[in-house]
N, C-alpha and C positions, 0 to 999 in steps of 0.2 A: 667617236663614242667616248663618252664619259663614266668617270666610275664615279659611284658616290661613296664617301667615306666617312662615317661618323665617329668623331673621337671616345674616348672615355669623360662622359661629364655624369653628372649626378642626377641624371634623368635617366641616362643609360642603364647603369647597376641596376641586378637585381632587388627584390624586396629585403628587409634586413628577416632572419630569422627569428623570429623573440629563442629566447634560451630559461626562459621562466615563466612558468604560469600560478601565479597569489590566488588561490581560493580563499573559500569560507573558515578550512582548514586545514591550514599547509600551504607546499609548492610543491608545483607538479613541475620536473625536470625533463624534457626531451631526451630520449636515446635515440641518437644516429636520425633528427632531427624529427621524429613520428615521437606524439603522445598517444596514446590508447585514452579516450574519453569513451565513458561507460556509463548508462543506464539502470541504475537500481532505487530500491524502497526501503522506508525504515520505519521501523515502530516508534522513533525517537520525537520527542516533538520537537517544532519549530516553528514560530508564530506564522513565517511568510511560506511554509508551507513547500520548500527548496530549498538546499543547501549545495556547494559545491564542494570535494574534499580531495584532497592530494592522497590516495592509498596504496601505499605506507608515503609518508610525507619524505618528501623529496627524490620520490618513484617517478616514473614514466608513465603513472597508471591517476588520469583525472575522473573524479567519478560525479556524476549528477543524480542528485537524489533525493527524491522526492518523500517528503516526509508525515508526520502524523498519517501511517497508513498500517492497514491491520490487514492479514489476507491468511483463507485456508481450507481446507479441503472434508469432504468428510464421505463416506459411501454408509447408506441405512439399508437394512433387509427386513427391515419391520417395523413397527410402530411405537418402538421404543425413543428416546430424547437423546442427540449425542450434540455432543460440542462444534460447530463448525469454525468457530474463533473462538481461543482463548486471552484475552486481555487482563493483565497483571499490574496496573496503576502502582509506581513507586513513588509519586511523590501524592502529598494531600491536596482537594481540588477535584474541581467538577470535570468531568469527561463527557461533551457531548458526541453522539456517534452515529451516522449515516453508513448504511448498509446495504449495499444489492447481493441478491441472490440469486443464484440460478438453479435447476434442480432437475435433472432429464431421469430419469425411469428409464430404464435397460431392459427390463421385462415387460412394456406397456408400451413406450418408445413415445414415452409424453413426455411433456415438460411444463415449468411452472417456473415463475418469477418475480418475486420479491423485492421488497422496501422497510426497511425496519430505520427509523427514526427514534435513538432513544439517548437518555441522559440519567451519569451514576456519578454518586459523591464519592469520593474515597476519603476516609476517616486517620487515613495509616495504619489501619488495623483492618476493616474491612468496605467494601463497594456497598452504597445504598442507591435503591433505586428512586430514581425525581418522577416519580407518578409513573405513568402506564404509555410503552412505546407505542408508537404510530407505528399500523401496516398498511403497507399496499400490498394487491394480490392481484394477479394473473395468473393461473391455473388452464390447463387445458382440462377436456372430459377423462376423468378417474384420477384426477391429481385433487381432486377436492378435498380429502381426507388427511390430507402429508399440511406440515404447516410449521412454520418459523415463530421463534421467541428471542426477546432481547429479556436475559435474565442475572443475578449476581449467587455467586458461591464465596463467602470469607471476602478475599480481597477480591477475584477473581470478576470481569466482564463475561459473560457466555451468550455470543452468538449461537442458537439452537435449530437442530431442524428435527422435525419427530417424520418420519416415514411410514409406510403402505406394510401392512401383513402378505408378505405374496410377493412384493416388490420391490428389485434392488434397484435403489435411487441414488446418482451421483451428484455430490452438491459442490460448491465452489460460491464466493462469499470475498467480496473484498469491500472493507470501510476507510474510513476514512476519521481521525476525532479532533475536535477541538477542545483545548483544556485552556482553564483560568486555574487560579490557586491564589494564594496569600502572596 
């Protein structure tokens, strides 16, 4: 009986470890050979719509992140108008913005869902609106009454939801914008 014996050649060795990872911005440095790659959103724009970034640059921490993204919350107990996104344009240039919503009644235990399609100039001083946003609507029975707006306050974007007299309605709202400018 034979043994087989394989030397040390260069097929053998393990894989090399990389010891640096070049993002979009920064390097992300391995501790004790694990990066942490992480999953988040920015309200920053970015044409391609992703970015990669070393956080804090030459950390252990690579993050992916997906960007021109707006998101936010809001609970109504009446039929009053509250903000569910607020967007703040710092630089001048168009902002287009696609919107789903969603909206469950707690006291009714409907729900209802939304499409707001709309587009706003910002001036550097304030947001104007480019004609009149597109809705979609799916409403279950007694959600008819509750209803979404794409509107501007000063400089301000305001994703809106107006609610039910009698019913607390939970909403949630994430966009998405693309901008051109000068």
């Amino acid at each position: 009986m034979s043994q087989f014996f394989q030397g040390v050649t260069a097929g053998s060795l393990p894989p090399v470890v990389p010891t640096s990872f070049v993002t979009d911005d920064g390097t992300a440095i391995p501790a004790a050979n694990i990066l942490n790659v992480n999953g988040v959103d920015s309200r920053e724009n970015n044409a391609n719509g992703i970015i990669t970034r070393a956080n804090p640059d030459l950390s252990d921490n690579l993050e992916v992140i997906i960007t021109n993204r707006l998101q936010g919350t809001a609970t109504t107990t009446d039929a009053t108008s509250v903000a569910i996104i607020t967007f703040t344009p710092t630089v001048v240039g168009t902002y287009t913005i696609e919107t789903r919503i969603a909206a469950y009644n707690t006291t009714l235990s409907t729900g209802a869902g939304y499409s707001l399609f709309g587009t706003a100039r910002f001036d550097g001083v304030n947001s104007n609106l480019c004609g009149t946003a597109d809705r979609i609507v799916n409403e279950e029975a007694g959600m008819e009454n509750v209803s979404t707006t794409f509107s501007v306050s000063g400089a301000n974007i305001l994703i809106n939801a107006v609610g039910l007299v009698g019913s607390t309605i939970n909403w949630s709202a994430v966009s998405l914008y693309t901008y051109v400018g000068v």
